[in-house]
C-alpha positions as CSV (number, residue, x, y, z in Angstrom):
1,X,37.2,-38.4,-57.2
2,X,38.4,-41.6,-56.8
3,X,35.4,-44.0,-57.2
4,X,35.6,-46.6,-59.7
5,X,34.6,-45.9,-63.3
6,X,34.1,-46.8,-66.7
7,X,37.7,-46.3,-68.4
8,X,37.5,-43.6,-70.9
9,X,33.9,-42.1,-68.8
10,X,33.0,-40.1,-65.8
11,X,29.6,-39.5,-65.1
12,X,27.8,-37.8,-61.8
13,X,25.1,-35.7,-61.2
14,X,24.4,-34.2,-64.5
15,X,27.4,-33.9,-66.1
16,X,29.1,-36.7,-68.1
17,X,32.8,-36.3,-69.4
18,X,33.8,-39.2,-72.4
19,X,37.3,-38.9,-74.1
20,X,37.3,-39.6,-78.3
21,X,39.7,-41.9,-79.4
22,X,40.5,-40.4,-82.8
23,X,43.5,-38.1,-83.5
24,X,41.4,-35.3,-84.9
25,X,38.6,-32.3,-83.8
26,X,38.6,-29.8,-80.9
27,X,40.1,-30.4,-77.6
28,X,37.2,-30.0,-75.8
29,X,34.0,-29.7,-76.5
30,X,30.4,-29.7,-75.1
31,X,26.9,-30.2,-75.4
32,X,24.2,-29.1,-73.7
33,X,20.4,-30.7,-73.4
34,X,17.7,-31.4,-71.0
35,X,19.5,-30.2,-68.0
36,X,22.8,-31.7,-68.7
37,X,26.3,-31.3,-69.9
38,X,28.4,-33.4,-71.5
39,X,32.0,-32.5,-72.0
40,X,34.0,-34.7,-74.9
41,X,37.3,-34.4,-75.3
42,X,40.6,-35.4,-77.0
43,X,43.0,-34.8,-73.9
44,X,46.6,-36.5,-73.3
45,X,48.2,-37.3,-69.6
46,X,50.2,-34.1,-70.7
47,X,47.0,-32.2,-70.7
48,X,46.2,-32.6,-67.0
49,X,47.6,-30.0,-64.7
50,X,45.9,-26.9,-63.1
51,X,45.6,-24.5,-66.3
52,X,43.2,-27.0,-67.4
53,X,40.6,-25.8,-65.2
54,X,41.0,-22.5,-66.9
55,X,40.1,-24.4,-70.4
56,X,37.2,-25.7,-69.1
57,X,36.1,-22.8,-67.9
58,X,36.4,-21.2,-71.0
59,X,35.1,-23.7,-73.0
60,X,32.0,-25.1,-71.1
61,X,31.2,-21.6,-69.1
62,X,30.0,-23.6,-66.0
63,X,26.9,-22.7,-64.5
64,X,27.6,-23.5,-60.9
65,X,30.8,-23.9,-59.2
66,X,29.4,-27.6,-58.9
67,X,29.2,-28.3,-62.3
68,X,32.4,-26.8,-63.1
69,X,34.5,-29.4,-60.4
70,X,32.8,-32.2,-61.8
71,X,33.8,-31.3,-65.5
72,X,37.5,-30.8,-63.5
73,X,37.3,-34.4,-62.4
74,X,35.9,-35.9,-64.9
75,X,38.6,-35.0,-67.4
76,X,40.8,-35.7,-64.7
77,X,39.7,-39.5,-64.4
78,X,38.6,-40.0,-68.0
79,X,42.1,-39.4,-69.7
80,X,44.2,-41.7,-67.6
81,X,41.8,-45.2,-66.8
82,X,43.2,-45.8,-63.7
83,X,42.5,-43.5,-60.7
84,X,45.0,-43.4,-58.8
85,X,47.5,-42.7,-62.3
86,X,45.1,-40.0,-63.3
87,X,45.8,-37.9,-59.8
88,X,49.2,-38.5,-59.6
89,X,49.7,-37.3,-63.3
90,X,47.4,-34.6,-62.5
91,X,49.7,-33.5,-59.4
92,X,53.1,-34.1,-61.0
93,X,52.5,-32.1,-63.9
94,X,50.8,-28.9,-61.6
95,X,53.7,-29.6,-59.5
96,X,56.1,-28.9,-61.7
97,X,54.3,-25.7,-63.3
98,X,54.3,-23.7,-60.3
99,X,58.1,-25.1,-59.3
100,X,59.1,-23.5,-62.9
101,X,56.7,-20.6,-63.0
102,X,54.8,-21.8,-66.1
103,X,51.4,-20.9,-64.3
104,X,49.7,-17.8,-62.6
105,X,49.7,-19.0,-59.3
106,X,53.4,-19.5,-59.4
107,X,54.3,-16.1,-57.8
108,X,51.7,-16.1,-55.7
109,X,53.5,-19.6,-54.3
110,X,56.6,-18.0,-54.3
111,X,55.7,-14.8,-52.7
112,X,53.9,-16.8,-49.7
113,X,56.9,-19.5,-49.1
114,X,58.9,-16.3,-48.5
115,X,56.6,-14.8,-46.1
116,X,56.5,-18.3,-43.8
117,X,58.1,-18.1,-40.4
118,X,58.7,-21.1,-38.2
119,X,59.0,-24.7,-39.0
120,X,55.4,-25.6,-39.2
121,X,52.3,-24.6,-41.4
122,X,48.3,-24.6,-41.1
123,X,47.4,-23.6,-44.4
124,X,43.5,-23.1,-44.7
125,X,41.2,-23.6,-48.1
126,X,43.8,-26.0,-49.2
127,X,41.8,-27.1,-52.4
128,X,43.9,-29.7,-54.0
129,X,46.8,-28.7,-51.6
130,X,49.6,-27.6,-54.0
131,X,51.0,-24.9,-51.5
132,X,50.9,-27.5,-48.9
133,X,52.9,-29.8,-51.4
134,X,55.3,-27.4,-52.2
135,X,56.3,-26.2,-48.3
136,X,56.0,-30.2,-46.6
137,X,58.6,-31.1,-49.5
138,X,61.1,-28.9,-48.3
139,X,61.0,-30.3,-44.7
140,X,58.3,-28.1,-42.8
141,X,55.4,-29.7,-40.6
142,X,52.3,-29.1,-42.3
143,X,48.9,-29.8,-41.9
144,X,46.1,-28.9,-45.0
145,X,43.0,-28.5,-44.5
146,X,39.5,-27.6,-46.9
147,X,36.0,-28.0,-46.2
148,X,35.7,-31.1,-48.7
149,X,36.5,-34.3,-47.4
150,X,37.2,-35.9,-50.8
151,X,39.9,-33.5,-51.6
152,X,41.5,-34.2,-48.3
153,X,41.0,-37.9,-48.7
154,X,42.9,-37.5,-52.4
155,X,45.7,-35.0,-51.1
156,X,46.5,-37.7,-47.9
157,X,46.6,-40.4,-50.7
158,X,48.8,-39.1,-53.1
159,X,51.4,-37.0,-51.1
160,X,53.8,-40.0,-50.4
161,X,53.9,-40.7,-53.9
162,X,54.9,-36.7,-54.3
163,X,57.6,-37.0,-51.6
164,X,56.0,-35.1,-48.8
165,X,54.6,-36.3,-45.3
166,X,51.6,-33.8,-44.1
167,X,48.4,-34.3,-42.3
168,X,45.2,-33.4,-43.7
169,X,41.7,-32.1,-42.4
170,X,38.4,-31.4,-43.3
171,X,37.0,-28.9,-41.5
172,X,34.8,-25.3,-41.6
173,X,38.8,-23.1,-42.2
174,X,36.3,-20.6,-39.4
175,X,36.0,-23.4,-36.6
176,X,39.3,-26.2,-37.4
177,X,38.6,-27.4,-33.6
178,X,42.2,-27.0,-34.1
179,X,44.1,-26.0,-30.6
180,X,45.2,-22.0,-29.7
181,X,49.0,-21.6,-31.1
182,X,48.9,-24.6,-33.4
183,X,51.5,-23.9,-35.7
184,X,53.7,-21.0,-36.4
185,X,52.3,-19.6,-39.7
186,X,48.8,-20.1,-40.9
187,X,47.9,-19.1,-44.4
188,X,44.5,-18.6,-46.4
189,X,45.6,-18.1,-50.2
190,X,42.8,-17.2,-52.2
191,X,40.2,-18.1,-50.1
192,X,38.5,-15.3,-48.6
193,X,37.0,-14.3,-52.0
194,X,35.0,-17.9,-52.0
195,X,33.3,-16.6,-48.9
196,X,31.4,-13.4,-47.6
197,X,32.5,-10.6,-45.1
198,X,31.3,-11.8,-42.0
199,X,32.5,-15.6,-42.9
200,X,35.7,-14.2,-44.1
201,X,36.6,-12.3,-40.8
202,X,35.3,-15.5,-38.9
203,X,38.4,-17.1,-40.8
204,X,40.8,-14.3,-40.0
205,X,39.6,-14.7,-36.6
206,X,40.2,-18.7,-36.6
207,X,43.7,-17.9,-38.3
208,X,45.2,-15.7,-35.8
209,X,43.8,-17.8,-32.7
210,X,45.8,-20.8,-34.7
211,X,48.8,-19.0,-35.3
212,X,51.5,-18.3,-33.1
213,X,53.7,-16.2,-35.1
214,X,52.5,-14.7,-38.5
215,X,49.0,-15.1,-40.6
216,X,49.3,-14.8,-44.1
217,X,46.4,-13.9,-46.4
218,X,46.9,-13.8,-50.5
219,X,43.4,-12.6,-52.5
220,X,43.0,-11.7,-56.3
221,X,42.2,-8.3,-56.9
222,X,39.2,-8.1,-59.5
223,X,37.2,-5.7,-60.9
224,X,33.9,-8.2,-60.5
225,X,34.3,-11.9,-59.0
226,X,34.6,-14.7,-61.2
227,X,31.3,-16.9,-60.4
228,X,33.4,-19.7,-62.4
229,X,35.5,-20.3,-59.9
230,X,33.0,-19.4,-57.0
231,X,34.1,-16.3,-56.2
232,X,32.1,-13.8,-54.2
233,X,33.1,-11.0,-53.2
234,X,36.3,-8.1,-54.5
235,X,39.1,-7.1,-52.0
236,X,41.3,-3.6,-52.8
237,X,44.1,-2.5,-50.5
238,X,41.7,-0.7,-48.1
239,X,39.4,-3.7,-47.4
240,X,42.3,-5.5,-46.6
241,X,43.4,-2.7,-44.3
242,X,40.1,-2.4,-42.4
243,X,40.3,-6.2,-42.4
244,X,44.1,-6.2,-40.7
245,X,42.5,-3.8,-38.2
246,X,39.8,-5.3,-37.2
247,X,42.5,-8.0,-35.3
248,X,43.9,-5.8,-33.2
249,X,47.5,-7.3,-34.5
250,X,50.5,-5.2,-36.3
251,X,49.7,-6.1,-40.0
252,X,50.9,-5.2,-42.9
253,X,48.9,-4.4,-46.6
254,X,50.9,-5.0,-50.1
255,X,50.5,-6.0,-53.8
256,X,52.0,-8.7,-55.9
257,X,50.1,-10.7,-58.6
258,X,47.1,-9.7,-56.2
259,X,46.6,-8.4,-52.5
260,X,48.3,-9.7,-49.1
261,X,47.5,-8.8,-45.6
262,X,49.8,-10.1,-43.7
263,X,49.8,-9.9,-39.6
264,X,52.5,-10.8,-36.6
265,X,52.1,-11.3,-33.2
């Protein structure tokens, strides 16, 4: 994500991402040949924020969730030269879409900063860490954590820069080697679809050793998962339900802009 490139380039693996310098043709576009993908495109610094990914998606129909984060980064860090710019723009501008709502995930943000209790946060699956952003910005203790460690490494890096103090881990969100109690709420927002039943109630399992007040779990409800974005596995109310249960916790089941299980000790 951050390693050192050619400006206007980003190549790894297979897939190579270029920017055009002239005014006109598609946004995006891509080829396809021997194997490997090459995404051109016509971007602007106002172009990076989170909705892109959904562009891409559209546009390039990913193969592999692989393939599809390195077309994510390499628009990313071929439309601003410098790296550390091309995050912080990146950030800023998917910052300030969820703050104003201009973006799907905004109610789901919303929805969960309402459901938090106490004044600190393990939120697990972090990606990118925008939720984590948002709640260490208005003064709670928070600690983010994904399985990757270069999203970590980036989120650590640029969070000063956003105004908010947090610590960051990589680790399995099913075995944190996190202490019992560690913080009052632990969430998992649109994470248990990435992963299948048994691995999903490991993580359920993880979250309510970690928490000492309140777990909070957001899923998208869909008909089929979406393979773009590595999805897995469907939730409906009942599977949530049987999920809450299985805890041995008073939970709670509900819809809004998706499904949320939601259980108190």
């Amino acid at each position: 994500m951050l390693a050192p490139q050619r400006p206007g380039t980003w190549s790894d693996g297979t897939v190579t991402v270029s920017r055009s310098a002239g005014p006109d043709g598609a946004l995006v576009t891509v080829e396809r040949a021997g194997g490997r993908v090459h995404l051109r495109h016509r971007l602007r610094p106002e172009h990076l924020r989170d909705s892109l990914a959904a562009r891409l998606a559209a546009v390039a129909a990913p193969r592999t969730v692989d393939e599809f984060e390195r077309l994510v980064v390499g628009a990313v860090r071929s439309t601003v030269d410098a790296a550390d710019s091309a995050w912080l723009t990146y950030y800023r501008n998917s910052l300030a879409d969820l703050e104003f709502g201009c973006t799907p995930f905004a109610p789901v943000h919303r929805r969960a900063e309402d459901l938090l209790l106490g004044a600190s946060l393990l939120d697990l699956g972090s990606c990118f860490g925008f939720f984590a952003l948002r709640a260490a910005r208005r003064g709670r203790r928070v600690t983010a954590s994904d399985l990757c460690p270069g999203t970590m490494d980036l989120l650590a890096r640029v969070a000063p820069d956003l105004g908010a103090t947090l610590r960051t881990l990589a680790a399995d969100a099913a075995a944190t080697g996190l202490p019992d109690g560690y913080a009052d709420t632990v969430t998992a927002l649109h994470l248990l679809e990435h992963v299948p039943p048994p691995a999903g109630r490991a993580i359920l399992a993880e979250a309510v050793r970690l928490a000492r007040r309140r777990v909070i779990v957001a899923v998208p409800y869909e008909d089929e998962p979406d393979a773009r974005y590595g999805h897995v596995r469907t939730f409906t109310a009942t599977a949530l339900r049987e999920l809450g249960a299985t805890t041995g916790l008073d939970f709670s089941v509900s819809e809004h802009h998706g499904g949320w299980l939601v259980l108190d000790r």
